[in-house]
Each structure stands twice: as C-alpha cells, then as structure tokens.
N, C-alpha and C positions, 0 to 999 in steps of 0.2 A: 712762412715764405709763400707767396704769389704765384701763380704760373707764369707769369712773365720772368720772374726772378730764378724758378727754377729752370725755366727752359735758356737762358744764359747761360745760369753754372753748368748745367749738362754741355751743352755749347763748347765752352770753356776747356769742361775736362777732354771730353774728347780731343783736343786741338793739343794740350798739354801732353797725354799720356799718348794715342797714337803709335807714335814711332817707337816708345818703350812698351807699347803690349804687343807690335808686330814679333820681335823677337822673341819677347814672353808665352807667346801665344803656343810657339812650338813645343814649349814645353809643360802644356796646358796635360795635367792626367787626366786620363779618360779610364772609363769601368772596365775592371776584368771581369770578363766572364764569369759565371756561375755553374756547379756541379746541379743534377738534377736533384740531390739529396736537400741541396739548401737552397734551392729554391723552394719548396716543398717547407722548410720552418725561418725563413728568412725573405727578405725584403729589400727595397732601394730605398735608400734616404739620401734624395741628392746621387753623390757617388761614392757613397759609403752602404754595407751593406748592414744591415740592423736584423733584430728578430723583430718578426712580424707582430710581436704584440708590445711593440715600443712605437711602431713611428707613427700613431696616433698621437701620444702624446710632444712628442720631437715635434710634431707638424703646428701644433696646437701652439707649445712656445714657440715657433717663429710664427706665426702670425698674433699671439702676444704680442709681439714686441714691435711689430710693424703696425699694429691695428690705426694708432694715432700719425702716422704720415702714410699709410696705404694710398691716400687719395695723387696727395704732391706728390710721390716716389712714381707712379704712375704718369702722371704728367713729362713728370723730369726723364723719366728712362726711355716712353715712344714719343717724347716732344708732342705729346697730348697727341698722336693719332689712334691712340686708346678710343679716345672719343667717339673717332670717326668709325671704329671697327663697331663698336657697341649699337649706333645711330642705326647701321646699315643691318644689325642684330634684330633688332626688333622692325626695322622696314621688310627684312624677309620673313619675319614671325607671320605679320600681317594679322593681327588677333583680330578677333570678330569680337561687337558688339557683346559684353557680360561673359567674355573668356574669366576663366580662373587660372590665374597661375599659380605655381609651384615654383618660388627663383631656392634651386639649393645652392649652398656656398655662396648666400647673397652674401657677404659682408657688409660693406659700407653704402650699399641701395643704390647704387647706379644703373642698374639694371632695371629694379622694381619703377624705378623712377622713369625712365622713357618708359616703360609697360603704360604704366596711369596717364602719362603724359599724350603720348601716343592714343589710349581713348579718349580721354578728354575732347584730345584735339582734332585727332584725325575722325573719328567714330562719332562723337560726339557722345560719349556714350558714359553714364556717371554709374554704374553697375557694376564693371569689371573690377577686380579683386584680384592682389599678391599675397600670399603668406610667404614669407622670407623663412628658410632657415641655415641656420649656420652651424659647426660643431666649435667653433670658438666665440666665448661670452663677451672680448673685448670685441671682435670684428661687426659682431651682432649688435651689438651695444652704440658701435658708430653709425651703421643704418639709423638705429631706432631714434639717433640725433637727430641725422639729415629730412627723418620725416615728423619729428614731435612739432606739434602745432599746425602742421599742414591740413589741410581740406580732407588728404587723401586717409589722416587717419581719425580727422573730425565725424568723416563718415563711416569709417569702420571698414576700408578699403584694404587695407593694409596689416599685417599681422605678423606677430614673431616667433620664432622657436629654436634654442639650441638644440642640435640633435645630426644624428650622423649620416652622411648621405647614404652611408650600407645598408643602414636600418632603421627605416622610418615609422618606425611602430608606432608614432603619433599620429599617423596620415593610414585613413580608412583607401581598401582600395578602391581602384576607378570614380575617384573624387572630384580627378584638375584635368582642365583642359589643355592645357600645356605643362611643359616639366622644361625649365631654364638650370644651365650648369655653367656659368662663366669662368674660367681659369681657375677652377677649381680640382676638377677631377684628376689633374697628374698629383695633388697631394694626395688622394682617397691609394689604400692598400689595397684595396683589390676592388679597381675601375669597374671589373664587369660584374660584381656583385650591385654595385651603382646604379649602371644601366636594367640590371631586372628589376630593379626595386623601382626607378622610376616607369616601366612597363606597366609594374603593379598598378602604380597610382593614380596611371592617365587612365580618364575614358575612353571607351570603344572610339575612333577616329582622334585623341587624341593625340599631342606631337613631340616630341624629345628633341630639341635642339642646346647643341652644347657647342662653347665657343671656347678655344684653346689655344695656345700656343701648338706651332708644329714645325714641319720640315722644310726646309730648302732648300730646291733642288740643283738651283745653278751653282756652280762650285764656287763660282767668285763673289756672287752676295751671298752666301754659304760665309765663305770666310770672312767677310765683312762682319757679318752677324756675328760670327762667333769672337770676335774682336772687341765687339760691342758688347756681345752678353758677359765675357769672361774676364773682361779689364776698367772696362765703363762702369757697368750697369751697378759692379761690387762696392767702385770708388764713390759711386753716385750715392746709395746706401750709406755708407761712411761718414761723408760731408751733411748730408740731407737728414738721413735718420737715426745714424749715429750706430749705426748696426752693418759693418758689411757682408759678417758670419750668415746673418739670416738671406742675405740676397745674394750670396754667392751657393745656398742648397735654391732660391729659387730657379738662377740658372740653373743650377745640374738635375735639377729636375724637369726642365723640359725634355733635355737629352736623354734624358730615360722615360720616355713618353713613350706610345707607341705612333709610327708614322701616319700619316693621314688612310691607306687604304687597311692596315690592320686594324686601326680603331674602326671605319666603317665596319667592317665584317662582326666586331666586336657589338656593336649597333644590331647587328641583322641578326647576331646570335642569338641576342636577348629576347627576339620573338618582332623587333619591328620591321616597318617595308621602309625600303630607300628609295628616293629617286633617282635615275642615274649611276654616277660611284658615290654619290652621299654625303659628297662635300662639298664645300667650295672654300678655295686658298683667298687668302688676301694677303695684300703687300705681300707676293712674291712666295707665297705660303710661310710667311713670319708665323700668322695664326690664320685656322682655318673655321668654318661654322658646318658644327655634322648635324645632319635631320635626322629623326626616322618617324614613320605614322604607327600609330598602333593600331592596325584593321581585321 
C-alpha cells in the first residue's frame, strides 16, 4: 500500500469511528499504581505490569511482527508528519563535516538516511558515517534493505549491529560523535541505563539527542490525541498491518514514558549539559527532541 493510499484509509477510519471512540474513550483503563516492592522486580509493558526480565523479549515480538509495515503504519498513523519531525531532527543535529554517528534503535534507517543525506548535501562532505543498531533482527534487517546497494554503503559509510541499547559492549568508549535514539527508548526497561551508556560512547563534546513521543499539555488536544492514539491508531494496525495487539502496547507505552522535563533531568543525571530545559515540543508536544552535550 502507498502513502497516498494509506493516508485515505487513516482519513477514512477516523471519520467512521470518531463518534464511537468519543464514548469509548471514557472507559479507556489507564495504570494502577505500583508498591515500591514491585517496582523494584517488575516493569511496564504497555499497561500491563511484567517482570523486568520479560519485557525484552515481549518488545522484541512486537516489533517482529511490525518490522515489515513499520514504515506505512508510520505514514498512515501521523499522515506522514513523521517525516517532517525527523527532517527538522537532523536540521537541529546540524552535524559537522566526518561526524560519526551512533543511530540506536535504528530500525528501518530513516534516520541514518537524512544523517548521509544531510552530508552529502548540505556539508558536502562523503566521510561522515552511521552504525545503526537495533536489538531486533527483523527491524535491522529492514534498514539494511533500504540501504543495500546504495553509495552510502558502497563506501562503507554505513554499518550494522543487533544489540541492546543498555549495553553496548560492541561500541569502545568515547568513539561517536553523536548518539541518535528515535522512538525508541519508552521500549528500553530501564531508560536511564540508556542514556549512561550513550554518555559512555560519545566523545568529550559529543551530543545525545533523542526524539520521542511525549506530553500534551492543553487538555483539549490532549483529548483529541488520546482519541486518536487509543481508537485510531489500534484500528489503523488492524486493517494496515494486520496486528492491532502490537499497536495498541505502542500507544500505552507512550503513556508510561516519562514527561518531557523528568526525562530532561534524566539527561543531566547521566552526566550530560542541557541547554535551557532540554527540549523542544513539536506538534503541540505530540513528540518532543531532548539534547544534552557531553563536556
């Protein structure tokens, strides 16, 4: 299916469903609270609570099973303003001339892909270099599609590896010049072990930028959103990828993210500097992009 074609059906459903998830909506469950005992050997999966040495594997099958429409479900679910977050992703990177990057939780290389693109064209510059890695084999497997046969890996620009964003024991430290984490890190079990490992990795003035789903603040596109994430986004999955199981834990795992200025602090914990408060919202803080430098 086409992006013209999915961004109808998405169209579509909303128009259909609407006034059946306004009602639905209210009775949408949301997470009970946690005792300090179990947080301590337990975990969020979605809004289900798990032991923390499952939802590694729980995370893994659902992006199995999405690997091969990840790209269209994307499309179909922000009517491709996906795009436009990611463009504006690497416009504020701003990489210099023979950056190395580090994209963890590349999946399917959309990221990696303006990085190259972005020196090529803005830089002018055929040096710079991504190693992608992913802790799922199919997600990784679709990157390494999207760039087999290209320039970027004729030259050796581009590089692969399964492996877990906790523990990057393949990556020597203070190696990359930047450390990329696109909608990734509300799957990772324990975020801020994440963020020290990518610490680890950068060099001295290196830069951590992560791009995420987050919070919104105004109540009424608040509710909009959640209309969309909890009735839409599931049916959209269903019809499109044939899976609504897996995109109804991707909603509830925004919702258990942490808000835009905990995760900054989470940032500044790890040992990096911020600018400002650390972030910046887009679309209304649909998703936000957090920095920190390492100095």
């Amino acid at each position: 299916m086409n992006l013209v074609l999915a961004q109808r059906r998405a169209v579509a459903i909303v128009r259909q469903f609407s006034r059946n998830a306004m009602r639905a909506f209210s009775q949408t469950p949301w997470p009970r609270a946690e005792t300090g005992q179990q947080r301590e050997s337990t975990t969020h999966f979605g809004f289900k609570t798990v032991p923390k040495d499952m939802k590694e594997e729980l995370v893994r099958n659902v992006f199995s099973n999405v690997a091969s429409k990840y790209d269209i479900m994307n499309d179909a679910m922000s009517l491709g303003i996906h795009r436009l977050w990611k463009d504006h992703f690497i416009r504020k990177m701003a990489p210099t001339p023979g950056a190395r990057l580090l994209d963890v939780a590349g999946g399917t290389g959309d990221i990696a892909q303006r990085f190259l693109q972005y020196q090529d064209e803005v830089n002018g510059d055929s040096t710079g270099s991504v190693h992608m890695a992913d802790i799922n084999p199919e997600m990784l497997r679709e990157g390494e599609h999207r760039f087999a046969g290209s320039k970027w890996m004729q030259e050796g620009r581009i590089g692969f590896t399964v492996g877990n964003a906790e523990k990057l024991d393949f990556i020597e430290d203070e190696s990359f010049d930047v450390y990329t984490i696109a909608f990734g890190i509300r799957n990772c079990t324990n975020p801020d072990s994440v963020v020290h490992e990518a610490f680890r990795v950068l060099k001295p003035g290196g830069r951590f930028m992560c791009l995420e789903f987050s919070r919104v603040d105004n109540p009424l596109l608040a509710s909009i959103y959640d209309l969309h994430s909890f009735h839409v986004i599931p049916k959209l999955g269903e019809l499109i990828a044939g899976d609504r199981e897996s995109y109804e834990y991707l909603v509830e795992s925004i919702r258990r993210f942490p808000p835009q200025n905990e995760f900054a602090q989470m940032i500044r914990d790890a040992g990096f500097t911020t600018i400002g408060k650390g972030y910046e919202n887009l679309t209304f803080g649909t998703v936000a992009i957090h920095s920190g430098y390492k100095f």
